[in-house]
Each structure stands twice: as structure tokens, then as C-alpha cells.
C-alpha angles and dihedrals in degrees: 000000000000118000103261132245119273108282093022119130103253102168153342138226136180129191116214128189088209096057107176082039097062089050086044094057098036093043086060099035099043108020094250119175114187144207138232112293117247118235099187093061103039094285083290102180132202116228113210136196111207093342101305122112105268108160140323133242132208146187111242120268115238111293093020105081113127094034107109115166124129112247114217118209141209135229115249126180074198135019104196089052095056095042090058088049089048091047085046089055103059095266125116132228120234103191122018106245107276131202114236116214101278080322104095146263127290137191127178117214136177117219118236083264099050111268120144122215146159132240117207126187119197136257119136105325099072096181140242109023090177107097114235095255101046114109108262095018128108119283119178127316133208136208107238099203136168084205106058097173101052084050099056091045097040098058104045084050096051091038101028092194090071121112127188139224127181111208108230101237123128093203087059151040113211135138139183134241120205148180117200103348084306116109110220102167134015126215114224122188106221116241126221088266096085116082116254089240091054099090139204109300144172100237106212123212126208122189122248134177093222117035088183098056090036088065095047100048078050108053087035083066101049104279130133124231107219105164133030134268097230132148120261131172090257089057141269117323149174127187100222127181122208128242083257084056091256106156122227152157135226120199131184101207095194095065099068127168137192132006119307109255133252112270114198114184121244 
């Protein structure tokens, strides 16, 4: 796979305290195989769906156990360029951007409204190798924000081939961020049905092939259904939380309902 262009998911991490346990459930819920562990990064491990790179789990750095959440993270040509546009538009940066190995360089950022991401340039690790409709691979994500405006004006700055739509729909507030005609993340404005203490998040999708069984194996092994599933014209999907308490989604894009909605650019 070709390194993506700047602002696309690239790829997605998640720490958990209960390490053996996180390859355990995902490897039953998602059909997760993994690789060796890595020492020499924190025993930072690839995930993989039918052999090709999906995601990576590992276990928690001192003083973050307990804090299990996936981290989705944006394409940059070059790190410390898109951490001093996130600084100049009111984000902060977490973690100064770091080079891995030949792998590439991170950085980890909050949005004006809260919302935590990742930036990866590319060595040679280019990202996710699953292809979005393979069972297990990374399918669409979505920031989940109580602030919906420093959001939309945040990211185009920080990542400037962005466009915007904003779908036309009273019940909800969602836009669309693309590049080149092409969506790669949603906005939603969170509801008063999440908890004050839930915060903003990037909601990450994988792909499976049965929404409905997806959501028992995972509630069988500990997790919590917190959303759904219900058909959309996007496809088929279910909000889950892990037994850790990290939030995601699962979407079967071949059961679609319902027409597409109106997208009107911003």
C-alpha cells in the first residue's frame, strides 16, 4: 500500500492493562491473529485480518493503566509540520512527534474539543494493509464531540485537503470530511445520551461479515452493546465497548437500508 494522502486514517492502536486478555477478545470477536510482540517498543504487537496489518495492541505505559481507548491516527508527509499547525489552531500536542525505529514518526494531539488522535508519518511502516472491507480491517471512524464547531474548523486547518459536507438531517448533526471527492472521517455531535463523564472521542469501525453474531461473541466475552445494531444506508452497524471500557464499532457494509443522505459542502 501506497502512503496515504495527508489527514487519511492510516492506522489505529489501543493500550490495555489486561494485555493477553485484549488479543484474547478481539481475536474472538474479530478474528484477529497477532504477531510477535516487540521489546524493544513496549511489546507493542501488530494485529492482523487475514494476514494483512489491521491495528496494534499494547500494554499501558506507567501511570496509564486503566485507560483503554484506540487511538486513530492521521497521515502526515511531515510530523513536526502538522504538530505546529495543530499547536497554531488552538490543539495541543501530547507527545512531541517521535521517530520509530525506520518505522516512521508519531505524534499524539487533543482537538480544541477534546478529542485525542495520533499523527503517523511514514517510513516503512505505511499503515493499514487490510482493505476496508475485509473482515477484521478498518472500515470509517467518526469524532464523537460535544463541540461540534471547534471541531469542523480545527481539522481542515491542521490537515488543509480536507472538504467538508454537512449531511442535511434535523435529528443529527454529522458532517463529512473529504479529500478529493473521497470521505475518510465523519464529525458527530454527541447527544445528551452520552454520560457527562464519556468524553470526546474518535469512534473507530472494523469490518465484519455478521453484525448480529459480532455483537453476541462480544457481549459472551465481557463486552457491552451500546448501540444497535441497526441498518443504515451505510450498512449494518453496532457501538460495542470492550471488557477494558474501549469504545468501537462493527459495520457490515453489504446490508444497507435506507437512501444515502443529502450531503451539502461547507
Amino acid at each position: 500500500m501506497a502512503v496515504q494522502p495527508e489527514g487519511t486514517p492510516c492506522w489505529a492502536d489501543a493500550m490495555f492493562s489486561d494485555f493477553e486478555g485484549a488479543k484474547s477478545f478481539y481475536g474472538d470477536v474479530l478474528g484477529w491473529t497477532f504477531g510477535e510482540s516487540s521489546s524493544e517498543f513496549g511489546n507493542y504487537t501488530q494485529a492482523y485480518a487475514d494476514g494483512k496489518a489491521a491495528a496494534a495492541v499494547v500494554p499501558p505505559m506507567p501511570g496509564q493503566e486503566g485507560m483503554s481507548q484506540w487511538c486513530l491516527y492521521l497521515a502526515s508527509p511531515d510530523a513536526a509540520e502538522t504538530a505546529r499547525r495543530i499547536r497554531d489552531n488552538g490543539g495541543e500536542v501530547l507527545m512531541e512527534p517521535m521517530q520509530v525505529s525506520d518505522f516512521g514518526t508519531m505524534c499524539l494531539a487533543r482537538d480544541p474539543s477534546g478529542v485525542v488522535f495520533g499523527v503517523w508519518q511514514a517510513g516503512t511502516h505505511e499503515g493499514f494493509e487490510a482493505p476496508p472491507e475485509q473482515p477484521g480491517a478498518f472500515a470509517w471512524a467518526e469524532v464523537f464531540t460535544r463541540e461540534p464547531d471547534k471541531s469542523d474548523a480545527f481539522f481542515p486547518a491542521v490537515f488543509p485537503r480536507y472538504t467538508a459536507q454537512q449531511m442535511e438531517d434535523d435529528g443529527m448533526d454529522f458532517r463529512v470530511f473529504n479529500i478529493a471527492d473521497t470521505p475518510v472521517l465523519g464529525r458527530m455531535k454527541m447527544t445528551e445520551e452520552f454520560p457527562p463523564e464519556v468524553p470526546a472521542y474518535i469512534n473507530v469501525y472494523f469490518s465484519v461479515p455478521d453484525v448480529d453474531a459480532t455483537v453476541a461473541k462480544a457481549t459472551e466475552r465481557g463486552g457491552v452493546l451500546r448501540f444497535g445494531p441497526v441498518d443504515t444506508p451505510f450498512g449494518r452497524i453496532a457501538a460495542l465497548s470492550d471488557p477494558q471500557g474501549a469504545n468501537f464499532s462493527v459495520i457490515d457494509v453489504t446490508t444497507t437500508e435506507g437512501e444515502m443522505p443529502k450531503l451539502t459542502d461547507v
